[in-house]
N, C-alpha and C positions, 0 to 999 in steps of 0.2 A: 504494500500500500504506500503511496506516494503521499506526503504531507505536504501542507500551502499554507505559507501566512495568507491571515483572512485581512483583504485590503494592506492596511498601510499600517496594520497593530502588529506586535509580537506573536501575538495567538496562532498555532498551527492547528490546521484541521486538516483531517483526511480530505483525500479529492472525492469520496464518496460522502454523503451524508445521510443517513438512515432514516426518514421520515415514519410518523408517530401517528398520521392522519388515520390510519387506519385501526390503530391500538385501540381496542374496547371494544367489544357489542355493542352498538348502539341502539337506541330505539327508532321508532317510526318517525318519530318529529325531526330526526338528526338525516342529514345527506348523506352520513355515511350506514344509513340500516343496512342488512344483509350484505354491506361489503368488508366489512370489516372483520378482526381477528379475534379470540376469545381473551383473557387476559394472560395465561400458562403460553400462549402461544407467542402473544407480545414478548413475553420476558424471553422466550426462547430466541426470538430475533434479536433481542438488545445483544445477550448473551452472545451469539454466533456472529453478529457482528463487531461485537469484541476480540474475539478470536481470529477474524480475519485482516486487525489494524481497524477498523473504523473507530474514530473517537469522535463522532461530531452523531448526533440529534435533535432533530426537529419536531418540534411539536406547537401549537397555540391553544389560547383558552376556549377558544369557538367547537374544538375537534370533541365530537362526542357533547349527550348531554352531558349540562353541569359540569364540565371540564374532565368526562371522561380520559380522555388521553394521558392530560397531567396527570391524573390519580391514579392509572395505571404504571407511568413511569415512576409514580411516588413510590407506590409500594415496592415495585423491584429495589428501588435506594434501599429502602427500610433491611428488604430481605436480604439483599448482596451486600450491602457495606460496601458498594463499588463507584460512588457518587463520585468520585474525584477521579475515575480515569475517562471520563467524558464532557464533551465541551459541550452546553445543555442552551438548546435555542428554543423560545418560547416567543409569543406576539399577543398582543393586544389590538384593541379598537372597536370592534365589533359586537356587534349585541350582546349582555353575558345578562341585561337584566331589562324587565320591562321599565317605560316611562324615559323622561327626556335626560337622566342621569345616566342611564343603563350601557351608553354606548360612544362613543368617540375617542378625540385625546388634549381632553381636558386635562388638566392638574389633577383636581377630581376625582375623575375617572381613571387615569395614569396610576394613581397613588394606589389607589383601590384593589384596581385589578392586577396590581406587580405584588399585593399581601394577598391576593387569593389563589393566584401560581403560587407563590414560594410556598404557603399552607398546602393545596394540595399537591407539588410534587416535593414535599418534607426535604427541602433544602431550605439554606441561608441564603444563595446567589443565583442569581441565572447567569449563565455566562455570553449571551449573546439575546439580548430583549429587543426586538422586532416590531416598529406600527407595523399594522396588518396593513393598510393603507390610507394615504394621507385623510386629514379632518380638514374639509373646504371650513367647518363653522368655526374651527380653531384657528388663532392665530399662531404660526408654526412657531416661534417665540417662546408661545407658554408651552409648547409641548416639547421644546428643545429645554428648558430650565425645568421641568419638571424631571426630564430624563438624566439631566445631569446633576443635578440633585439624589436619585437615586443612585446613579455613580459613585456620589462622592459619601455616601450612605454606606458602599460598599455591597448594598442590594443587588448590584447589575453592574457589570463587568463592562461590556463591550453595548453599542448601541448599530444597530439595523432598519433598513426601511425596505416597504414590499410595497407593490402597488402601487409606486409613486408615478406621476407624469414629471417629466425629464426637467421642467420648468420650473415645479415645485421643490425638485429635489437637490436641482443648484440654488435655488434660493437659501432652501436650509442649509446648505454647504457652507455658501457664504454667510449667513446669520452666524453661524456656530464658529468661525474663524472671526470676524470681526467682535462678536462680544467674549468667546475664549471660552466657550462652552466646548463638553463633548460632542465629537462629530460621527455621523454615523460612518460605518468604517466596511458595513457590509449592504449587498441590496439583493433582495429577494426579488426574484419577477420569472414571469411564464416564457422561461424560452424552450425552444423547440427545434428540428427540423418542420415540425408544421407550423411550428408557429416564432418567426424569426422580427417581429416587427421591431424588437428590442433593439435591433443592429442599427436603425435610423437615426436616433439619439443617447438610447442610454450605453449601450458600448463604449461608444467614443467618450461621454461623459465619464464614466467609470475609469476608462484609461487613465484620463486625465487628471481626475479627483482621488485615483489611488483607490477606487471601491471595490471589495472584493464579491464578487459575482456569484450568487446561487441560484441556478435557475428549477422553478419548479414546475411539477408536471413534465419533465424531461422526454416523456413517453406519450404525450398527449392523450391523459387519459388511459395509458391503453394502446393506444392507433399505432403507433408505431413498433407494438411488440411483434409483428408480422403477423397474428391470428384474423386479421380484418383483411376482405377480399372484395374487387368492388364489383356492385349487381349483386353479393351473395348478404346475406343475412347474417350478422354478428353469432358468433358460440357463444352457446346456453351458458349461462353461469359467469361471462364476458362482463366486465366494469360497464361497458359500452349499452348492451341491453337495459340496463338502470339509468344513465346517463346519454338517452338520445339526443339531444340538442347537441351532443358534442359531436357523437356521429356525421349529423347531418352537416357540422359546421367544415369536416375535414371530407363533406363529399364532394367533390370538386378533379381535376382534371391534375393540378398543379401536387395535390395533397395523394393520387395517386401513383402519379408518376415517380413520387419518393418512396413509396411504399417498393415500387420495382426496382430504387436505384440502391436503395436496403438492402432490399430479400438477394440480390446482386453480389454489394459487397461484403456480406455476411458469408454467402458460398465460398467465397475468395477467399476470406480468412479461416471458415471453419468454423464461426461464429453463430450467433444467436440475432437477429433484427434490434433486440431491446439492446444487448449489450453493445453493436454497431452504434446504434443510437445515442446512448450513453455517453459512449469515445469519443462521439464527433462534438460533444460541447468540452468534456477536457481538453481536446486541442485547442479551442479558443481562446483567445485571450482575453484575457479578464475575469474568468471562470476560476474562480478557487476551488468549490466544490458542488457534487449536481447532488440535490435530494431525490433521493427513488423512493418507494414506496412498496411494501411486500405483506401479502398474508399469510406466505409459509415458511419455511425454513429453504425448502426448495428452490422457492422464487428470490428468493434472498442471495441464496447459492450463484444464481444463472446471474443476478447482477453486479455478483462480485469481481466475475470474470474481462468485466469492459474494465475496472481500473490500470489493467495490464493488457487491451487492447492498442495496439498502433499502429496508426492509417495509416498510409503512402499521403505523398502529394495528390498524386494523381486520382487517389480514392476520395481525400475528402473534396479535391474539385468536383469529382461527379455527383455527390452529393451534394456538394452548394448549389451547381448548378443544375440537378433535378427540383430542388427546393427553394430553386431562387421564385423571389418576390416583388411585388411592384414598387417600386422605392414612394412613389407618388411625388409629387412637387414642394421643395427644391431640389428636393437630394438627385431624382434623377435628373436636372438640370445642370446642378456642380457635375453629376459623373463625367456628362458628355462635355464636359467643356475642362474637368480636371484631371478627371481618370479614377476620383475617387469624391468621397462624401465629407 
């Protein structure tokens, strides 16, 4: 396993990072009902991916009712006594309670919700605290001095943003350098082969601001584990069958023809689609580490494999350019006149 400092901090994470979305049985009200893992099964994956070098986990307070997730990872801390060979990512912002208190990143709310993670995953720190995504009604000010307040608390280690637009999130960059607050040091966001829109602005932002890159949903959903065929009908038991709107968002002409330039260079190397898929965002730059997501020990197994996949040149070109996208205006206007964006 290859380790990366996360952005411009000391912290080293694994280039894999284990995702928690799916730790707990959830109920019906929760998006993740019947796809998720039982909780013996969760501990088994933290476990095996201790075993194979991962030290980085992801989880938020959203995942699971009532913070399922956390409270699954809580309890392994309790039972293992192994709390400290893990770099522990958590997030906030999102609904955790009815009425107009319940959700955003207020001070508030920030305070609140960073004592009801530490309570239920029975730690002292999170090591990487996450907005889920920016608060238009917040002034990003109070939610950078609420955040660096818990820093300096010693609450929370390192700070993160997800879901941010590219405009918001150098504003905050700059805010937190001009007044000397903590800055956020890592960025969550949905990248993909299917879904690459991040390359327009937040890329090059990240480069340049030193962010270090986790992108998630790396497998879009799913889609790009090769089991999805087009014309054919998703397999029974498939993430995709529970979550159609994704399906239908990757039925398209461009979102196929990556699916072929995969299944491709996956023969080539003897590989797996998901773990092709995988590799192809560790070669990027600015990627420190991708969250995957697993229900079995199994599936855990087949993803371990991409950390020690490596493309050719010539492989990941045919990949970019199966999965190339429409830059839209300016970018594809600097391309043609600079060669790049």
């Amino acid at each position: 396993m290859e380790y990366r400092n996360l952005g411009q901090s000391g912290l080293k994470v694994s280039t894999l990072c284990l995702g928690a979305m799916t730790f707990g049985e959830a109920d019906e009200k929760s998006m993740m009902h019947k796809v998720g893992c039982d909780e013996d099964t969760s501990h088994q994956l933290i476990e095996r991916a201790l075993e194979a070098g991962i030290n980085f986990l992801d989880t938020a307070n959203i995942y699971g009712q009532d913070g399922l997730s956390e409270r699954v990872i809580g309890a392994w801390f309790d039972k293992s006594g192994r709390r400290d060979e893990l770099v522990l990512a958590t997030k906030f912002r999102f609904r955790t309670a009815p009425g107009p208190l319940g959700a955003g990143a207020s001070r508030r709310h920030i305070i609140r919700a960073c004592e009801d993670s530490l309570r239920r995953l029975r730690t002292d720190r999170i090591d990487l605290y996450q907005i889920h995504m920016q608060d238009n009604d917040t002034p990003e000010e109070e939610t950078l001095r609420a955040l660096d307040d818990l820093v300096r608390q010693g609450k929370v280690l390192y700070l993160g943003a997800s879901n941010y637009a590219a405009y918001r999130l150098v504003d905050s960059l700059w805010r937190s350098k001009s007044l000397g607050l903590e800055r956020f040091v890592a960025l969550q966001m949905q990248y993909s082969l299917a879904v690459r829109d991040l390359e327009r602005e937040h890329m090059p932002l990240a480069r340049q601001w030193n962010l270090g890159v986790i992108p998630w949903s790396p497998l879009a959903g799913g889609f790009l584990s090769g089991k999805y065929r087009q014309g054919q009908p998703p397999p029974d038991g498939s993430r995709l069958t529970r979550w159609k709107e994704w399906l239908t968002r990757y039925d398209n002409p461009r979102c196929w023809g990556t699916i072929e330039a995969l299944i491709a260079v996956a023969a080539e190397l003897d590989a797996t689609p998901s773990q092709v898929a995988l590799a192809w965002l560790l070669h990027k730059p600015a990627v420190t580490s991708v969250i995957f997501g697993a229900r079995s020990v199994e599936q855990l197994n087949d993803n371990l494999k991409s950390s020690e996949l490596k493309l050719s040149a010539a492989q990941l070109t045919r990949l970019d350019d199966a999965s190339a996208f429409e830059l839209g205006y300016p970018y594809d206007f600097i391309k043609r006149i600079s060669g790049a964006w």
